[in-house]
N, C-alpha and C positions, 0 to 999 in steps of 0.2 A: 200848251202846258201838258207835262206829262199825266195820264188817265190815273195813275196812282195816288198823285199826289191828291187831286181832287174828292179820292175814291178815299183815301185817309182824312180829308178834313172832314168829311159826312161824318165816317165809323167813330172821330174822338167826337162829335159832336153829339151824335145818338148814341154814346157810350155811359154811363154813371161814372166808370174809372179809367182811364188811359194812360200808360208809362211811356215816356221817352229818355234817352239817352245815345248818347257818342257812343259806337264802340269802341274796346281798346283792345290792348295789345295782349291785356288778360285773359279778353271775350274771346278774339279768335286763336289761342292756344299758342303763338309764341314768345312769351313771355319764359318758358321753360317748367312751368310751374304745373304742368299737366292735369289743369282745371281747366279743360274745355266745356265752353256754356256760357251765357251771358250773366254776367254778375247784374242782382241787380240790388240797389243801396237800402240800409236798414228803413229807413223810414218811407220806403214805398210798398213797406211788404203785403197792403191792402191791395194791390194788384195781382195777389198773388194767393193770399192767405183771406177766409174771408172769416175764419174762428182768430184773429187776433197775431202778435207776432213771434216768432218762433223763442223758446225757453230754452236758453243755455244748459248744455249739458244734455240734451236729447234733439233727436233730428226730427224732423219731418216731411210730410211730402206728397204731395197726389198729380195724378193725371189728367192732362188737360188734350182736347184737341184745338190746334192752331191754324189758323188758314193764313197763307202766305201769298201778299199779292205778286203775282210774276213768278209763283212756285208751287203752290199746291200745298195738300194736305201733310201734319208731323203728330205724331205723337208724341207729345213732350209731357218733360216732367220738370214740377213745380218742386226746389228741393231747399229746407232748412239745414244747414250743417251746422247742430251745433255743439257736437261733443268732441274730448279732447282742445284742444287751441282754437278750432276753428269756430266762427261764428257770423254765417256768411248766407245769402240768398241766390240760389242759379239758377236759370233754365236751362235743359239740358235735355238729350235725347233726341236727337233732327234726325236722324238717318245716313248712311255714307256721303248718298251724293249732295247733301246739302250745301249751297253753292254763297251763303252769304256769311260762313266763320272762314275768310280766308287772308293773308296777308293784305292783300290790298284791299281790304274792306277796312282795315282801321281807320276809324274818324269820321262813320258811316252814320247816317242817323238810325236808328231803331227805333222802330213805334208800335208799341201793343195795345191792342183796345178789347177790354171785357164786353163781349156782346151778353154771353149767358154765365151760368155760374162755371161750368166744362166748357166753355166755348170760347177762342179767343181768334181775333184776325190779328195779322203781322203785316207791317212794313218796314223795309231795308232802302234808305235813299242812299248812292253810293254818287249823286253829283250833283255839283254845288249850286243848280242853279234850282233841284228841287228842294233839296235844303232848307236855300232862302225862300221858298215857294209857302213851303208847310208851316216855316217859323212864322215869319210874315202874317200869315192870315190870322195869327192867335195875337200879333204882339208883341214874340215873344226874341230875345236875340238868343243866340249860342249860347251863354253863360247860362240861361233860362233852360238850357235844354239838359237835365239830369232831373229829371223825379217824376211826380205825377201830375196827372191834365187830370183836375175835378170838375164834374158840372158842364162836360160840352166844352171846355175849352178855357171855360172863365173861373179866373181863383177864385174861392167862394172867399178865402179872409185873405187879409196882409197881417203882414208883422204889428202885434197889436202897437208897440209904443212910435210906428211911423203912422198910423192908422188917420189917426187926429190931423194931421200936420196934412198929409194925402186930401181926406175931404173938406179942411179949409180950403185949400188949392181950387178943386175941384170946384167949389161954390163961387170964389174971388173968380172962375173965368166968366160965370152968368151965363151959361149956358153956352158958349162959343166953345169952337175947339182951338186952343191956345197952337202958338207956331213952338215951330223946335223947337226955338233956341233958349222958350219962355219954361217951357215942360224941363230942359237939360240944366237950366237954373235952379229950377224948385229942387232937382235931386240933390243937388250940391249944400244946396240950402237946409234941406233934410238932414244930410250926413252929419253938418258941420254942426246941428243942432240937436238931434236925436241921439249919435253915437259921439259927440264931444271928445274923442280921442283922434291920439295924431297916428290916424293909419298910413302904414307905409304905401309907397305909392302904388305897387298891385294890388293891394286891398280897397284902396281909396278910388281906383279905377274902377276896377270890379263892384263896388258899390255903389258908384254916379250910374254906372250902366244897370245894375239892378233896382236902383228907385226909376229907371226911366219906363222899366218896364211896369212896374209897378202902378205908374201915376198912369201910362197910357190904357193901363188893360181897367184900369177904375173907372177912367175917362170911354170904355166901352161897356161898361156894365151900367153906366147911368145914359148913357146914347140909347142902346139898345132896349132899356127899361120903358125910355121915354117913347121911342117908336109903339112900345107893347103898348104901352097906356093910353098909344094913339088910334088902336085899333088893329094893329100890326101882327101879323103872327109869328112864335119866335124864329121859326126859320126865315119866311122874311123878314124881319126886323136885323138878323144876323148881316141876311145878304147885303142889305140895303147897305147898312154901314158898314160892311169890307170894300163894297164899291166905292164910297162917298172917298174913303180913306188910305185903297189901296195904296198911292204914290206915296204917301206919305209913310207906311209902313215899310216899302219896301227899302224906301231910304233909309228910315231911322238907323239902324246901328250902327254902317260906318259914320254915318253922320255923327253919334252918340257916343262910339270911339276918337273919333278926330275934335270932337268937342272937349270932351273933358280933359284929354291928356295936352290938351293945350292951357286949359286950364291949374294943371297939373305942374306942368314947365312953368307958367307963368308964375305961381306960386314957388316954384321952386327956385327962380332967377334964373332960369335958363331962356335966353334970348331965339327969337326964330321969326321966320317971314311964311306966309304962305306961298304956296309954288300956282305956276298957272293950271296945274292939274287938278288939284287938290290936295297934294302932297304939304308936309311943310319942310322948310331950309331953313337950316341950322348951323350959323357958324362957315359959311363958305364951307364947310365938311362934310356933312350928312344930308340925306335926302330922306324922309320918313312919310313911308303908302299904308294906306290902311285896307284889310282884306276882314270882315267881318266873315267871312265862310273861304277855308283855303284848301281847297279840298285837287288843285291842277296848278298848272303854270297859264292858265286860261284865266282864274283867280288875282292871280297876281297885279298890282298896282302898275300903270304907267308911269316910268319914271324921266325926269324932262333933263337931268342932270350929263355931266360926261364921265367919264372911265373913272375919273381921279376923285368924284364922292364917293362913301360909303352908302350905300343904299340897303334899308332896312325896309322890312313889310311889320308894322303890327297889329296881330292879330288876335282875336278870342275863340280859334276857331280849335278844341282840344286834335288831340294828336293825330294825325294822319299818316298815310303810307310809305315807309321808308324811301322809295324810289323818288317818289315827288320831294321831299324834305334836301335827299340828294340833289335832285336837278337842279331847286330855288338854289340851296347853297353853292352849286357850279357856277351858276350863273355869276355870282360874286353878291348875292343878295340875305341881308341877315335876318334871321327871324327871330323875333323878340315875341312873347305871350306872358299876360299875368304869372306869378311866378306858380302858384297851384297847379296850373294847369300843366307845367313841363315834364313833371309825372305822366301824363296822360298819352305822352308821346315814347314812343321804342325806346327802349334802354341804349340803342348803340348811338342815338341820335341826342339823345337831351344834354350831353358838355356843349351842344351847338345850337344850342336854344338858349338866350338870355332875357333873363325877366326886365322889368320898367324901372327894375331898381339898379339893377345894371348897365342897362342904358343908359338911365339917367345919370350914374358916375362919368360914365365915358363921355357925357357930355358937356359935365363942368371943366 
């Protein structure tokens, strides 16, 4: 396992505040828009600002030092833009040779963790399998990954009016740790009762996948409580149950993805069989792989079909490096992601990205 990623779970854990996010196409300056610097979202600005969040119509801004694993020391700058049109949060000021705002870093994870109040360490994972390394240990899938890490890792609240519905769940297992496919239930079960509207099928994906993370990361903060009250220290108590639950984490999301959108089709009358891979078949016509992090052609699903299916990957994994988006497309393989996220990928590439709602036309 790579030493960084291990070396990032420590820093968000003895952190008070921690930001992550995908970079994009913004981050690393080709986008045209000549805002180079990591954008980072309004309502993370307590990673950044520690007087409250920046007031429109004036800027703001201070100095921070950042330590970068696998690069060394930056002096950067914490910046509010908010006069004139703009009204935007960046970090900004790395130095020339800085070597992680570049083309092929898009779709990279980025991790900031506040040690002191001027004091920050940085991580850049630019491959897929530390990625799923660092998500995994928290919980957390790719959709999970844009905001902040509070409290070590663990959300301190959930969405109040899922909140109820979450720790009945949690009480109905009795202390057991529920299988998949009982946790991928409850989410669905959640949506369909909590938000009572008919979300279209990317949002309705997008949301089975964030109650799952949701119910499982609750299901770590009453594990890990119970270890404390057992004598346990929190770092052990941490440890113990990332061991107990590793396999199961690091399964969960494609698991969590191929679950629900099956559920999704079912509901929707679209017919399908499971493939021997894990893929599903659909119609003698398409072949559908799941890649919860698609960051290579090393990523990509085994597909069991021949020449004459259409083979698609779908994924949650935001935008990545033009060249790779090229080669999956060479290949004759189609990428479909939530529809949100097709933004988040190159401008020359997104007519070639179709969302779950488009797919799912193409399949009745």
């Amino acid at each position: 396992m790579n030493e960084g990623v291990v070396r990032a779970w420590t820093d968000v854990q003895e952190s008070v505040i921690s930001y992550m996010k995908y970079l994009s196409p913004n981050d690393v300056g080709i986008t045209g828009s000549h805002q180079r610097g990591i954008h980072v979202g309004h309502k993370s600005h307590s990673a950044l600002f520690e007087d409250g969040p920046g007031i429109k119509g004036t800027n703001k801004d201070r100095w921070v030092d950042i330590i970068w694993f696998g690069y060394g020391l930056t002096h950067s700058h914490f910046i509010y833009y908010g006069t004139g049109t703009r009204n935007e949060y960046r970090i900004t000021n790395f130095g020339p040779n800085f070597p992680f705002l570049r083309p092929d870093y898009v779709g990279s994870m980025f991790i900031l963790c506040k040690k002191a109040s001027d004091i920050y360490r940085a991580y850049v994972f630019n491959d897929s399998s530390d990625i799923r390394e660092f998500l995994t240990h928290f919980g957390y899938t790719p959709i999970d990954a844009n905001g902040l890490i509070i409290g070590g890792g663990l959300p301190s609240s959930f969405v109040e009016k899922e909140k109820d519905y979450i720790e009945k769940f949690i009480a109905d297992c009795g202390g057991s740790f529920p299988e998949q496919g009982v946790i991928f239930n409850a989410s669905e079960w959640i949506v369909r009762h909590v938000q009572k509207g008919n979300l279209m099928p990317d949002w309705l994906l997008v949301e089975y996948m964030r109650l799952d993370g949701s119910i499982l990361n609750a299901l770590q903060i009453e594990a890990i409580e119970k270890l404390r009250a057992a004598g346990r220290s929190s770092e052990e108590a941490i440890n113990l149950f990332d061991k107990e639950l590793s396999d199961f984490r690091k399964s969960r999301s494609e698991a969590s993805l191929r679950y629900h959108i099956e559920s999704i089709f079912r509901d929707s009358g679209i017919s399908f069989e499971a493939g021997s891979n894990g893929n599903i078949l659909i119609s003698g016509k398409t072949e559908i792989g799941f890649a919860d992090t698609l960051r290579s052609e090393n990523d990509l699903p085994d597909f069991q079909t021949g020449n004459d299916w259409k083979k698609t990957v779908l994924t949650v994994q935001p935008g990545f490096a033009i060249s790779e988006i090229r080669k999956t497309i060479e290949r004759g393989i189609s990428i479909v992601c939530p529809k949100f996220l097709i933004v988040s990928y190159p401008k020359t590439c997104q007519k070639e990205i179709s969302s779950v709602e488009n797919l799912m036309q193409s399949l009745k």
